[in-house]
N, C-alpha and C positions, 0 to 999 in steps of 0.2 A: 563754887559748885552751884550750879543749877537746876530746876528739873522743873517738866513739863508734864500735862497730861490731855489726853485729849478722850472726851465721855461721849458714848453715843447718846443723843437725847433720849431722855426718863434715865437711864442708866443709872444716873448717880444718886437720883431721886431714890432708884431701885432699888441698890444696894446700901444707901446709908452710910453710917457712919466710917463704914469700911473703903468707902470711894475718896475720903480722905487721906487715908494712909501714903504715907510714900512707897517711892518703890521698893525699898528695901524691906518694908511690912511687908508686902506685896510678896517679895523673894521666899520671909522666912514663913509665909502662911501656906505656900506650897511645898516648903519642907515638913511640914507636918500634915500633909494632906498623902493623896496617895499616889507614890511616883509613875507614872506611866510610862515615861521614856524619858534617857538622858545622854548626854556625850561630854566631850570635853569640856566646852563649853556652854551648854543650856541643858534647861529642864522641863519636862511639862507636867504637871499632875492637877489631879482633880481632888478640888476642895470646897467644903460646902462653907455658903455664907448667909446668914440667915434664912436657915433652911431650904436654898437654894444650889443646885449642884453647880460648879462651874469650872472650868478648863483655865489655869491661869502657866502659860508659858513666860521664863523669865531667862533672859542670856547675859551672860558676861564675859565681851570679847576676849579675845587669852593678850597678851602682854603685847606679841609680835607683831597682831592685824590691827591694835587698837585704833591708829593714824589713819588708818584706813578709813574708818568713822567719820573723820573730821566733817564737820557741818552737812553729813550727809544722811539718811533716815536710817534707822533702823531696821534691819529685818521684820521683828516687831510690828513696824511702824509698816512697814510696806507691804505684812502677809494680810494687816487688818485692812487696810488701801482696797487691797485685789478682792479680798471677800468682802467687803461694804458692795462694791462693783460689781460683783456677782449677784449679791442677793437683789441687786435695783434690776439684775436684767432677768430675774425669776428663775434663779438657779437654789439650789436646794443647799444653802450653805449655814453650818452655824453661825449663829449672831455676837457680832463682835460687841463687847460693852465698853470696852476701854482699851487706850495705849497709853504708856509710861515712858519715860526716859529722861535717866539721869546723867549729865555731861558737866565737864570739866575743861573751861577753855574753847568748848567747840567737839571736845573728843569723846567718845560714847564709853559710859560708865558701867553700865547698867540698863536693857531695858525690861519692860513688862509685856505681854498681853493677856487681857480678860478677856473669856468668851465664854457664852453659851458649852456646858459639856451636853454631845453629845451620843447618845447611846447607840452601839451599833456596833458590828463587827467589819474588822479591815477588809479588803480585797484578797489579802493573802488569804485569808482565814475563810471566808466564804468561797472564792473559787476549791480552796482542799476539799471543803463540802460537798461543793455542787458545781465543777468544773463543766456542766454547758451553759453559768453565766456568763461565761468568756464574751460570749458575742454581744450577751447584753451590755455588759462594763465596753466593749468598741463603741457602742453607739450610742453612747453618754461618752467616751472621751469627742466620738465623732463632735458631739452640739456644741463641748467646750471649747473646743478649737474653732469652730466658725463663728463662736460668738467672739474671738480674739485672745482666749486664756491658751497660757504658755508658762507650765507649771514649774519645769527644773528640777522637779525632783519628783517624776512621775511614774514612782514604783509603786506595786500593790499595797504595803503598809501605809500609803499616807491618799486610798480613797476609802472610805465609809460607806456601809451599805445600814439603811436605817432597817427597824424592825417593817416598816413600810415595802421595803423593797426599792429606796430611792439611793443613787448613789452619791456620795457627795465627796468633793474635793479637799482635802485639809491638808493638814504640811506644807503649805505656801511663802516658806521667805524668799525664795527664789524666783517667785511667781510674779508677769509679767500680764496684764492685761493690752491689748494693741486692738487694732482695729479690726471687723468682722472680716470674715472671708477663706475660703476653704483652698487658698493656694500651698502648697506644699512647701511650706519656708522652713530655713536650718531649726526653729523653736519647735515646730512642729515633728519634725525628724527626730531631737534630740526626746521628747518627754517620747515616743512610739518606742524608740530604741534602748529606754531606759523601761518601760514596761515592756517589752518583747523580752531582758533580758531576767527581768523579775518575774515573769511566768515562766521561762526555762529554769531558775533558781528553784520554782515551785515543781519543777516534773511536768509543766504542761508546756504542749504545743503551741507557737503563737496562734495559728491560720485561722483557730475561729475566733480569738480576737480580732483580728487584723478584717475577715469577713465581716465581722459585725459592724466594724469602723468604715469601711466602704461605702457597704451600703446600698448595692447597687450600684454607685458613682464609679464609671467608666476609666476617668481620672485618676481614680483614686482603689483602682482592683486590689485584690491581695499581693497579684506577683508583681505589681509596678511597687508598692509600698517594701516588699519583703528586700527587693530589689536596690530599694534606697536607701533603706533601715540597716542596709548589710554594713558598712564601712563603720559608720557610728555603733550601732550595737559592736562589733567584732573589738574595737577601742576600747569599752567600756567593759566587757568581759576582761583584755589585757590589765586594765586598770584595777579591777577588783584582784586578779589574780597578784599581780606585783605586789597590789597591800596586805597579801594575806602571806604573801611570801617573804615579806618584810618583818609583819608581825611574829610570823615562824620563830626569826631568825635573831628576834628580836630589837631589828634597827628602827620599830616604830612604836611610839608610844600606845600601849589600848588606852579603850574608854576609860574617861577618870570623871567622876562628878565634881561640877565647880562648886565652890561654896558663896551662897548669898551674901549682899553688901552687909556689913558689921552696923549693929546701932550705932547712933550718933546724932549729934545735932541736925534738925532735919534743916536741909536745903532749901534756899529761895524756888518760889513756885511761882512758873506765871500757866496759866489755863489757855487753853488755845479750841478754840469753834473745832467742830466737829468736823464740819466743811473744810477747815483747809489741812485736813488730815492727810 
C-alpha cells in the first residue's frame, strides 16, 4: 500500500503537524468535526485545525467501482485540479490546501481533500430568500462557461454565495476545465439543464436565470437556450423520478454513511510537487 500527498505551497508550513497525518487521520478528524454532507460513499465536514476552520472531504470508492480507479486521479484529486485553475483565472473559489490518496496496487483506497472552509449560503438557500438573484447567479454561471468550466454537477446546492455577495463554485469532482469560449457544447447544456431542473425543484421559474446567463448575447437568448435545455433537462427529471420511485419501492439502497480507513501501520509515502497535481 501506498500513499501520496500533494500540499499547496505554505500549506503544510500552515497547518503543521497536522499535514503530516495520513489519510486515514485525515478521514477520522472529519468524523469528529461537523458533518455537512454525506452519501454512500463520501463525506464532507468542517473541522478546525489549529484554530483554523477548514473543509476536509474524504471518499471511499464502494467495492463495485473501485477498478474503476486503477491508475486513474481521484475525484479528490481532480475537484482540487479544476479549483487551483480557477482561482489562477480570478475566480472566486475556496483555496485548495492539500490532496491525499491512498492506493493499493494501482487501485484507489481512500482519498482526502483539504480546503479553505468557506462561509456562505448555497444557491438553494439564498434564491428561497431572494428569488431576483436568479439573474444574478445566470451571469456568473455565464463567465464560467467562457472561461471553459464544465461543472457536472451544476445544481443550486453545490454554488456559494459569500456574505460579500460573490458567488462561488464548489462540489467539483465531476468538474472539467477545457478551453475558453461561449459555444453551446453538450457540457454546457448539461450543467444549464441540471440547474434549470434545481430551480424548478425550488418553485422557481428558470427564464430569469436563463435571462441573466444571455446576457444580451443574440446566440445565446432565452428561448434558443430554453429550446436546447428541453431534451436533457426533461431526462434528468425522468431520472430523478425513477430513483425515487425505486426508493418508494424499495429496490434502491438510500444514503448510508461510509466509514473511515481503520488505524493501522501507516503506509509508504512519496510527496509529489504541487505542480503536477
Amino acid at each position: 500500500m501506498i500513499e501520496r500527498w500533494w500540499w499547496a505551497p505554505g500549506a503544510a508550513e500552515r497547518l503543521g503537524p497536522a499535514a503530516r497525518e495520513d489519510v486515514g487521520a485525515w478521514m477520522r478528524r472529519a468524523e469528529e468535526g461537523e458533518c455537512l454532507s454525506s452519501d454512500r460513499s463520501a463525506v464532507a465536514a468542517r473541522v478546525v485545525v489549529g484554530g483554523e476552520a477548514l473543509l476536509v472531504k474524504w471518499r471511499r470508492p464502494r467495492r463495485g467501482r473501485r477498478l474503476r480507479t486503477w491508475l486513474r486521479p481521484s475525484r479528490e484529486r481532480l475537484e482540487a485540479r479544476v479549483l487551483d485553475r480557477l482561482a489562477g483565472l480570478g475566480v472566486a473559489v475556496p483555496r485548495v490546501l492539500g490532496v491525499g490518496e491512498r492506493r493499493a496496487r494501482g487501485v484507489l483506497i481512500g482519498a482526502v481533500l483539504v480546503r479553505d472552509y468557506a462561509p456562505g449560503t448555497s444557491a438553494a438557500v439564498a434564491l428561497g430568500e431572494a428569488p431576483d438573484l436568479a439573474a444574478d447567479l445566470g451571469g456568473a454561471w455565464r463567465r464560467w462557461h467562457d472561461l471553459g468550466l464544465r461543472h457536472g454537477d451544476a445544481y443550486p446546492k453545490n454554488v456559494l454565495r459569500s456574505a460579500a455577495g460573490t458567488w462561488m463554485p464548489i462540489g467539483c469532482p465531476k468538474a472539467r476545465l477545457g478551453a475558453p469560449g461561449a459555444a453551446l457544447d453538450g457540457g454546457r447544456v448539461r450543467d444549464l439543464a441540471q440547474m434549470q431542473v434545481g430551480l424548478e425543484e425550488l418553485g422557481l421559474a428558470p427564464a430569469a436565470f436563463l435571462a441573466g446567463y444571455a446576457g444580451g448575447d443574440a446566440r445565446l437568448s432565452p428561448a434558443r437556450l430554453a429550446a436546447a435545455l428541453g431534451p436533457r433537462a426533461a431526462l434528468i427529471r425522468r431520472r430523478k423520478r425513477r430513483r425515487r420511485e425505486a426508493e418508494a419501492r424499495g429496490d434502491r439502497k438510500g444514503p448510508r454513511r461510509p466509514q473511515p480507513l481503520p488505524p493501522g501501520p501507516a503506509p509508504r509515502s512519496r510527496p509529489a510537487p504541487w505542480a503536477r497535481l
